[in-house]
C-alpha positions in Angstrom: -113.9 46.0 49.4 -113.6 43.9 46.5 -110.8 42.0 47.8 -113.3 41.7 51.1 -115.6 39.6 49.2 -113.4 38.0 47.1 -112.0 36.3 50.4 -115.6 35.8 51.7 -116.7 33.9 48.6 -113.5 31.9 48.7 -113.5 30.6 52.3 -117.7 30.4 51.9 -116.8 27.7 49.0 -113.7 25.7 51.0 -116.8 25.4 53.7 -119.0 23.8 51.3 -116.8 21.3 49.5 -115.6 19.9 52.6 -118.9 19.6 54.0 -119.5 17.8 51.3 -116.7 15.7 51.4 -117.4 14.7 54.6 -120.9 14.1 53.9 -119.6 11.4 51.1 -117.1 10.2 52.9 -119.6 9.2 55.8 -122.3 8.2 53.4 -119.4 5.6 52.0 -118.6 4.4 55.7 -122.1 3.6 56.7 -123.0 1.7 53.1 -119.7 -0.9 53.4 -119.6 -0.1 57.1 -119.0 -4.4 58.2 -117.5 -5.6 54.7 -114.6 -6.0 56.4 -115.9 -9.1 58.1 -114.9 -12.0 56.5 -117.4 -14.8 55.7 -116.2 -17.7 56.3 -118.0 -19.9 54.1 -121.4 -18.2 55.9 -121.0 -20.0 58.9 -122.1 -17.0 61.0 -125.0 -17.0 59.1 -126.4 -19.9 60.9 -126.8 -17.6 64.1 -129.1 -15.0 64.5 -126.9 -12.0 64.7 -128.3 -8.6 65.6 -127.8 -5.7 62.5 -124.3 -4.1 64.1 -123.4 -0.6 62.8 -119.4 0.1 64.3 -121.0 3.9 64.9 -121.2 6.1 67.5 -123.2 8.8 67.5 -122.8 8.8 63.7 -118.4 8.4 63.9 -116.6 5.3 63.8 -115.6 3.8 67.2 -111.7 5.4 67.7 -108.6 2.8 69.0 -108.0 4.5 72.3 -111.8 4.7 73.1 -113.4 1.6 74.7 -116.9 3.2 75.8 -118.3 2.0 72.6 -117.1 -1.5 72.8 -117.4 -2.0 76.1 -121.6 -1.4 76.1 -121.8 -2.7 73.2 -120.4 -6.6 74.4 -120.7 -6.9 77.9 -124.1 -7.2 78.3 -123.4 -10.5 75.7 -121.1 -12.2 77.8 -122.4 -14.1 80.6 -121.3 -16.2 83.2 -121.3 -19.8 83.6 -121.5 -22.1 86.5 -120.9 -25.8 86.5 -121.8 -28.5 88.7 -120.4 -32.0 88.5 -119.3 -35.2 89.9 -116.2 -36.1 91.0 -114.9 -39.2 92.8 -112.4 -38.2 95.5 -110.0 -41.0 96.9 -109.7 -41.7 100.5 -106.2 -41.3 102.3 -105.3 -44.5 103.3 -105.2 -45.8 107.1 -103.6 -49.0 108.3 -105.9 -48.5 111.2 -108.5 -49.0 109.3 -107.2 -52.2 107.5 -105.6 -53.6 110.9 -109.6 -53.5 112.5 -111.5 -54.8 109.2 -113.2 -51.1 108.0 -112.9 -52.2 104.4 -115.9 -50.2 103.8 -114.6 -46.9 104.3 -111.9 -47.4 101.7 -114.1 -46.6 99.1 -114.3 -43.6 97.0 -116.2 -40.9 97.8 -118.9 -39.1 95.4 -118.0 -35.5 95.5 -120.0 -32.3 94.1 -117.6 -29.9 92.3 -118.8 -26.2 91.5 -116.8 -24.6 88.4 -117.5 -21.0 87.0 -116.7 -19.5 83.7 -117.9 -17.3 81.2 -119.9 -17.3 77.8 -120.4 -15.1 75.0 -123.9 -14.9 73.3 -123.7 -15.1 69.8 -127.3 -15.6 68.4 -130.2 -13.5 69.6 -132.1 -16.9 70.1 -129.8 -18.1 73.1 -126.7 -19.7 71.8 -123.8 -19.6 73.6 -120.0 -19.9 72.9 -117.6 -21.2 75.9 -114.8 -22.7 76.2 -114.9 -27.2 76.6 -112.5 -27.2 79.7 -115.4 -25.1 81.1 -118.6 -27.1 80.4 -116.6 -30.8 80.6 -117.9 -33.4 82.6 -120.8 -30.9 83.8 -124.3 -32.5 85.4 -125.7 -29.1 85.1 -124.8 -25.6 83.6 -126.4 -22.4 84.9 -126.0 -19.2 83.0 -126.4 -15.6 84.8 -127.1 -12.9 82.2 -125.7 -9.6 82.9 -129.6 -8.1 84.0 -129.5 -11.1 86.5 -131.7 -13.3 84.9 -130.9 -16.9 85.2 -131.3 -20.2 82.7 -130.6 -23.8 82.5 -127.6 -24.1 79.6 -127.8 -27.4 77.4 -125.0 -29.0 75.6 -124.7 -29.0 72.0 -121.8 -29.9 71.4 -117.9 -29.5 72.3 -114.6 -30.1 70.8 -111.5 -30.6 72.6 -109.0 -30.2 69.8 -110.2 -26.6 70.0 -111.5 -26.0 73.7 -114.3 -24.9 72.0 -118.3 -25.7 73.3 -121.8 -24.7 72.5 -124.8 -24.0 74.7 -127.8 -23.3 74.1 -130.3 -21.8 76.9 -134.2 -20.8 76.4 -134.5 -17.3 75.7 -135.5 -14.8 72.6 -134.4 -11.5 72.0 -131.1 -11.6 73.8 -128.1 -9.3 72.9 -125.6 -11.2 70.6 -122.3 -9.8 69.8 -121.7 -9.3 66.1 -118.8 -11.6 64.7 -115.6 -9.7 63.6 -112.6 -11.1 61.5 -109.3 -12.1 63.3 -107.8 -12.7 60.0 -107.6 -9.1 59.7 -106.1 -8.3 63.1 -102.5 -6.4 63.6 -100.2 -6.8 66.3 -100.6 -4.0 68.2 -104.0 -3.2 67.7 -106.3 -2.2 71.0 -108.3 -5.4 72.6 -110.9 -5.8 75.6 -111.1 -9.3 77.5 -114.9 -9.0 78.7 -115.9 -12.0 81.0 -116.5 -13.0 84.8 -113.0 -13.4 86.9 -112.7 -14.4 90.3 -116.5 -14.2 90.0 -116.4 -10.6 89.4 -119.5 -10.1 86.7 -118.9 -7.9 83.6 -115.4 -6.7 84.1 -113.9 -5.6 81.0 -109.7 -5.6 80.9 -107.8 -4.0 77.7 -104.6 -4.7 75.9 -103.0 -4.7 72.2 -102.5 -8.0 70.1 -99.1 -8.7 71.4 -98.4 -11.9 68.9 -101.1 -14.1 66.7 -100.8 -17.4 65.3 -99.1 -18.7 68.9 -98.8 -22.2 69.5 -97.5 -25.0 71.9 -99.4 -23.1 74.6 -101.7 -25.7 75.9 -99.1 -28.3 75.7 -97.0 -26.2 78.2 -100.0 -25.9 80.8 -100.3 -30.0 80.8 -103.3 -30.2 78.0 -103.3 -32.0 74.8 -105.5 -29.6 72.2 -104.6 -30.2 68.8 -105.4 -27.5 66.8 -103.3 -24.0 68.2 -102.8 -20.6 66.4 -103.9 -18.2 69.8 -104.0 -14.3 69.6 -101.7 -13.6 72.5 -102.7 -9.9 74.2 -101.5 -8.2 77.0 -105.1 -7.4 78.4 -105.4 -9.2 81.8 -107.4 -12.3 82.0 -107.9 -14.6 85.1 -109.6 -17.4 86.7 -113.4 -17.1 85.5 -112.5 -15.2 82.3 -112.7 -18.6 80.4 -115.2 -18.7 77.5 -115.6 -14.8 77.2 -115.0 -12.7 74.2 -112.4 -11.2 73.1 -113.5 -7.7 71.2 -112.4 -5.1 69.1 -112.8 -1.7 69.2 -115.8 -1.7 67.3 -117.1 -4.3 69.9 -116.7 -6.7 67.4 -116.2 -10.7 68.5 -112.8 -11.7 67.0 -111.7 -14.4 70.1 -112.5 -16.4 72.5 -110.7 -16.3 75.6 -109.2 -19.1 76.7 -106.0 -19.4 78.7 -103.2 -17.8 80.8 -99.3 -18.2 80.5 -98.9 -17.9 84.8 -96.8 -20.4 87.4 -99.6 -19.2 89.8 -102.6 -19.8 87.8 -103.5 -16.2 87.7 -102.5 -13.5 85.3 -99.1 -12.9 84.7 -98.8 -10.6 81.2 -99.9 -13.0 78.7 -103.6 -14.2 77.5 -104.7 -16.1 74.5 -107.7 -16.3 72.4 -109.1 -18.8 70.1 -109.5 -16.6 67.0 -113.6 -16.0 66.1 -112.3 -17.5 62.3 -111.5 -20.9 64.2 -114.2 -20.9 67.0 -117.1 -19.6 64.9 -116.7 -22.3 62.4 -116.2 -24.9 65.1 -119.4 -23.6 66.6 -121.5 -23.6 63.6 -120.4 -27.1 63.0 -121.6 -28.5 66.3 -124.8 -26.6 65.7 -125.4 -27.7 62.4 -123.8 -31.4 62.1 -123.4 -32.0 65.9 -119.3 -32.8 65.5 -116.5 -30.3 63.7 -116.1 -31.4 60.6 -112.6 -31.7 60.3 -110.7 -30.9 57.0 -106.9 -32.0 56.4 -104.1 -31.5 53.6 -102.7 -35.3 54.3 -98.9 -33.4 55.7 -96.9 -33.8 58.5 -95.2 -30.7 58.9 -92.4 -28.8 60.7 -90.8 -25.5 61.4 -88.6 -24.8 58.0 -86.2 -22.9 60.2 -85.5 -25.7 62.7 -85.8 -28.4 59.6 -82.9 -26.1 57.6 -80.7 -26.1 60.5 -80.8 -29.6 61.6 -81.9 -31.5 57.9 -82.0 -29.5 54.8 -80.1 -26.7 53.9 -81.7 -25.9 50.4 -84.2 -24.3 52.3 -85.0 -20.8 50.8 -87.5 -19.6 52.9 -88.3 -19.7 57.0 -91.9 -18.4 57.6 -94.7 -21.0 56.5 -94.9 -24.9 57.4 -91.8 -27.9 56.2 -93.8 -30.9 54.6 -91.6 -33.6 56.1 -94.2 -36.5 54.8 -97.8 -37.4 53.9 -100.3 -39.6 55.0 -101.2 -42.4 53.3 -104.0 -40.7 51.5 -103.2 -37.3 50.8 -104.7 -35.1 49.2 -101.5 -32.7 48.8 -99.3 -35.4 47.3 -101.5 -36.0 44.9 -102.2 -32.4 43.8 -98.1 -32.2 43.6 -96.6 -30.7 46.8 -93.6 -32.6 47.4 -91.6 -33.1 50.6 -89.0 -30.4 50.8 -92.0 -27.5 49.9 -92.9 -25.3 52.2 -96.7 -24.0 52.3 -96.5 -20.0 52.8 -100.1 -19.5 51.7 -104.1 -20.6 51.7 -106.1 -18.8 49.4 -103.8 -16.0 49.7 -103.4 -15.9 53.0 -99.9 -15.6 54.9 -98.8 -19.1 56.6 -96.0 -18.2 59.2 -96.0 -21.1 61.1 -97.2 -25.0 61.2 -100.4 -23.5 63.8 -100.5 -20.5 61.5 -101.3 -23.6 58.9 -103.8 -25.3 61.1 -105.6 -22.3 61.7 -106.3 -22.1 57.7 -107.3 -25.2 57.1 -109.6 -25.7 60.2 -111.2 -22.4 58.6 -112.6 -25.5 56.1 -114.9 -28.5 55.9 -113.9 -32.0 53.9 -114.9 -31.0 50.3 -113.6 -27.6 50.4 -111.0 -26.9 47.4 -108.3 -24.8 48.6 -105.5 -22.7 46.7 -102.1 -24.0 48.7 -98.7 -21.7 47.7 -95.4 -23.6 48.1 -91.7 -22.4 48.2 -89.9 -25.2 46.3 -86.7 -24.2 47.5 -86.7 -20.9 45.6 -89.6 -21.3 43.3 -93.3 -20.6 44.0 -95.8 -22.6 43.1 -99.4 -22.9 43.6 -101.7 -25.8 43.8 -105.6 -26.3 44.3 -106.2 -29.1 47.1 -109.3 -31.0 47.7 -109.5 -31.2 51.8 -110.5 -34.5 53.0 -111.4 -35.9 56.6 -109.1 -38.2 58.7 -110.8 -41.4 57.0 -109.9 -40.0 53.3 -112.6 -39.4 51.9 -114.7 -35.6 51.7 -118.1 -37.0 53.6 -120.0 -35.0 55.5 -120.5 -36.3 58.9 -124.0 -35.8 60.1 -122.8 -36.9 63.8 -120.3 -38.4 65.9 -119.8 -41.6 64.9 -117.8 -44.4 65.5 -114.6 -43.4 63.3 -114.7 -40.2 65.6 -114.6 -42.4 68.7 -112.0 -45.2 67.7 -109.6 -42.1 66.1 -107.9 -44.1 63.4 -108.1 -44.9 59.9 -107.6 -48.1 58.1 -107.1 -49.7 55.1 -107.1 -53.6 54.0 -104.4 -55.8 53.6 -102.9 -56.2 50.0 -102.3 -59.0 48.0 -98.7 -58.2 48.7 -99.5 -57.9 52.5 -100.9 -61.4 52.9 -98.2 -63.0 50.8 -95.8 -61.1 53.3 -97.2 -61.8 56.6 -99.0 -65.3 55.6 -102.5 -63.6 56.6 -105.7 -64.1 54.4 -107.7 -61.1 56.3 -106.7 -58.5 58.4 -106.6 -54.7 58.2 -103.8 -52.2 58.9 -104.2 -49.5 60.7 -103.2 -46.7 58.8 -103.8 -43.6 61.0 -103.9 -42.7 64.8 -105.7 -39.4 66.2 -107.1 -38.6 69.5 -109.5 -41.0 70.4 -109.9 -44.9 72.1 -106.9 -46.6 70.1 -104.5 -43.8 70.7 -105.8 -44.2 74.7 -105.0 -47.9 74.7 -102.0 -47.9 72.9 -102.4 -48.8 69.1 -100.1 -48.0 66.8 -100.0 -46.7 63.3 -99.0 -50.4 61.5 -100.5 -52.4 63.5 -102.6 -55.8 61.8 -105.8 -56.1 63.1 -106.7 -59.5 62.2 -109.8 -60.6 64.6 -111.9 -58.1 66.9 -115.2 -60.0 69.5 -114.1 -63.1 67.9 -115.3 -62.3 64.3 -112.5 -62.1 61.6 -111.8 -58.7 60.1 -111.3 -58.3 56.0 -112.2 -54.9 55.6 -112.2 -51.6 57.4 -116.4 -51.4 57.0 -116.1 -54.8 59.1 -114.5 -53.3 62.0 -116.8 -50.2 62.2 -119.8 -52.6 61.5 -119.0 -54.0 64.8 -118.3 -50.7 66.1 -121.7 -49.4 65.4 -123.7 -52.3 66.5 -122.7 -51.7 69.9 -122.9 -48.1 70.5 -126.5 -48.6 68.6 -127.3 -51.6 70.2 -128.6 -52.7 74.0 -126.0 -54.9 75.7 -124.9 -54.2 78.4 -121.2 -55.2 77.0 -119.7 -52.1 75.3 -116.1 -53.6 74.6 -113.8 -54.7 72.0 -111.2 -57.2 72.3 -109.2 -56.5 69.8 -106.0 -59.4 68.2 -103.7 -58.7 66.1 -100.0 -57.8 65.2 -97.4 -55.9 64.5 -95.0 -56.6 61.2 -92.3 -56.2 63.1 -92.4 -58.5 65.6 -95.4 -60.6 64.7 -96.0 -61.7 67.8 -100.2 -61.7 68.9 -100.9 -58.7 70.5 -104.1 -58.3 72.6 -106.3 -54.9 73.0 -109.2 -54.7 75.1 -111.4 -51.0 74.8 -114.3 -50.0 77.1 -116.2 -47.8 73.9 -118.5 -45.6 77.0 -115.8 -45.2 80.2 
């Protein structure tokens, strides 16, 4: 009998210390439940976010069960429909032509209707899409998922990330909470929420089949600059553009954005902007009204591809080559030499040059950053001050006439105008995306004389710039003279600053 309660007693007090085991252990998930989120600089702070608890019924959302996400962001993601202006060509007739119908060979003005989807991400009516979605729109109308319908407004968009914000006029709204794609594994459960085909609030999973994935936009005939995608398996098609990308604690941690398809429709691959990259781009436009765009001063390359073709001291074959520098560089003058290869920023894994961009676009110009090198077989670390693509760590408050032109300058030297037998002129030092890339500048090229007024210094130019977007005329140009050292023959530019 003894024995009896002996055994009693003992499986009475197994019952109570797991209970409370479990009650601690729940107790410690609910305090630091969403500390896994990473900051960002508080950029998500500059949304109104609702309070997000990744519970259900009191137990954390599991990775094979999608009920919880799945209410939890699809009635955030909304869909988008564009209308806009496009100027179709008339086939040509010699009919026509033979009886004098001149007229009718003129383009036509056509109406275009484009769809899409959007995720909310402040309770106040901001709205995350994709640019290729919203580009070139007259108007945006956005369908919430109870039917309701508003006019969307451009706040701003960003090619080099196919990134826009929109901003309709509404309160209360369902925002979905921002997650941290830093933190995702390969082979973790996704859901692609969003509208294809025009199909409302259908919700597709997958797993994270790769991150960090570049080159993909250049392959589908696009030019956008900054790429490190999360590449899933969950099916995404026409319409799914500019919807969210969730965990399973219905957590935002991407942006979907395109396909790898020969038929423009799903054909095992989908990629996401990653929440790190699109939330800070977002926050940007919101707050400045233009990314503000922060750079080491590197050209890089792949160190594998670099050690086969160039250098064989190469230790290492993850992370980013620095092949060269720009001329003001912030790297090369913290120490990173040519030959390095950047594996880390502020401790975090580089793999790949787009794993690289990905890290740095994370910043703003200003930002000190830790960078760690492989010097062919010795680590090293070095802090970096980012700057933008004019070298310097300004804020910019708006777009602005650098941002237009895309290039950088910098005034002829003493040396330069002995050489070239030039008392003014400035060189152009860098080329981005922008009007002189469009019209064919150079990096090099002299710039010597632009609307007939002679050029000494780079504030000149922009001078020049900036009365004319500011100003009234009706003439928006530049005619641009100048040359190249090479050949030193007079070149000629002309750029249209509005088309």
């Amino acid at each position: 009998m003894n024995k009896f309660w002996k055994n009693v007693f003992n499986a009475a007090l197994i019952i109570i210390i797991s209970g409370a085991v479990a009650a601690g252990v729940t107790a410690y998930v609910v305090k630091n439940n969403g500390k896994n989120s990473v900051n960002n600089e508080n950029w998500e702070n500059s949304f109104k976010q609702p309070v997000h608890m990744a519970m259900h019924n009191g137990v954390a959302a599991e990775n094979n069960d999608f009920t919880y996400a799945a209410e939890k962001t699809v009635h955030a993601v909304v869909h988008i429909q564009v209308s806009s202006t496009v100027t179709a060509e008339r086939q040509y007739n010699p009919l026509e032509e033979f009886f004098g119908f001149g007229e009718r060979q003129r383009p036509r003005q056509q109406q275009r209707v484009g769809f899409g989807s959007g995720v909310i991400i402040s309770t106040d009516g901001y709205i995350i899409t994709n640019n290729h979605v919203i580009e070139g729109a007259d108007s945006i109308g956005v369908t919430l998922n109870d039917k309701r319908n508003f006019t969307g407004k451009v706040i701003g968009a960003d090619p080099d990330t196919d990134i826009a914000l929109i901003k309709i006029d509404a309160d209360d709204l369902q925002a979905i909470t921002f997650g941290d794609s830093e933190s995702l594994k390969i082979g973790e459960w996704v859901l692609a929420v969003g509208n294809p085909f025009n199909l409302t609030s259908t919700v597709t999973a997958g797993i994270v089949s790769a991150k960090g994935r570049g080159n993909i936009s250049r392959e589908r005939g696009q030019n956008s600059k900054i790429e490190s995608y999360i590449q899933t398996d969950a099916a995404v098609n026409r319409g799914n553009s500019g919807g969210a990308l969730v965990n399973t604690k219905g957590e935002l941690i991407g942006i979907n954005t395109a396909i790898y398809s020969q038929t423009g429709d799903f054909a095992g691959y989908s990629f996401a902007v990653p929440i790190n990259i699109a939330g800070k781009v977002a926050n940007d436009l919101k707050q400045y009204g233009n990314v503000q765009r922060a750079m080491l001063g590197v050209t890089i390359g792949e160190p594998e591809l670099v050690k086969r073709e160039h250098d064989k001291k190469i230790k290492v074959l993850e992370g980013a080559y620095v092949s060269d520098f720009a001329e003001q560089s912030s790297a090369k003058e913290a120490g990173i030499e040519i030959g390095d290869v950047i594996t880390a920023i502020n401790g975090n894994k580089v793999v790949s040059p787009s794993s690289l961009q990905e890290q740095v676009s994370k910043y703003r110009p200003g930002d000190k950053v830790k960078v760690t090198v492989d010097r062919y077989g010795t680590t090293k670390e070095f802090t970096v001050e980012l700057r933008n693509m004019q070298g310097s760590t300004e804020i910019k408050k708006s777009a602005d006439s650098a941002e237009i032109i895309g290039a950088a300058f910098k005034p002829l030297s003493d040396k330069d105008k002995r050489e070239y037998g030039r008392n003014s002129g400035v060189i152009v030092d860098e080329v981005s995306k922008g009007k002189f890339r469009d019209c064919g500048i150079r990096k090099g090229f002299v710039m010597e004389i632009v609307n007939d007024q002679k050029i000494q210094t780079p504030e000149d130019f922009y001078s020049i710039v900036d009365k004319i977007l500011k100003g009234n005329s009706v003439d928006k140009g530049l005619l641009i003279k100048g040359f190249y050292p090479n050949s030193r023959s007079t070149r000629h530019y002309a750029i249209d600053l509005i088309d």
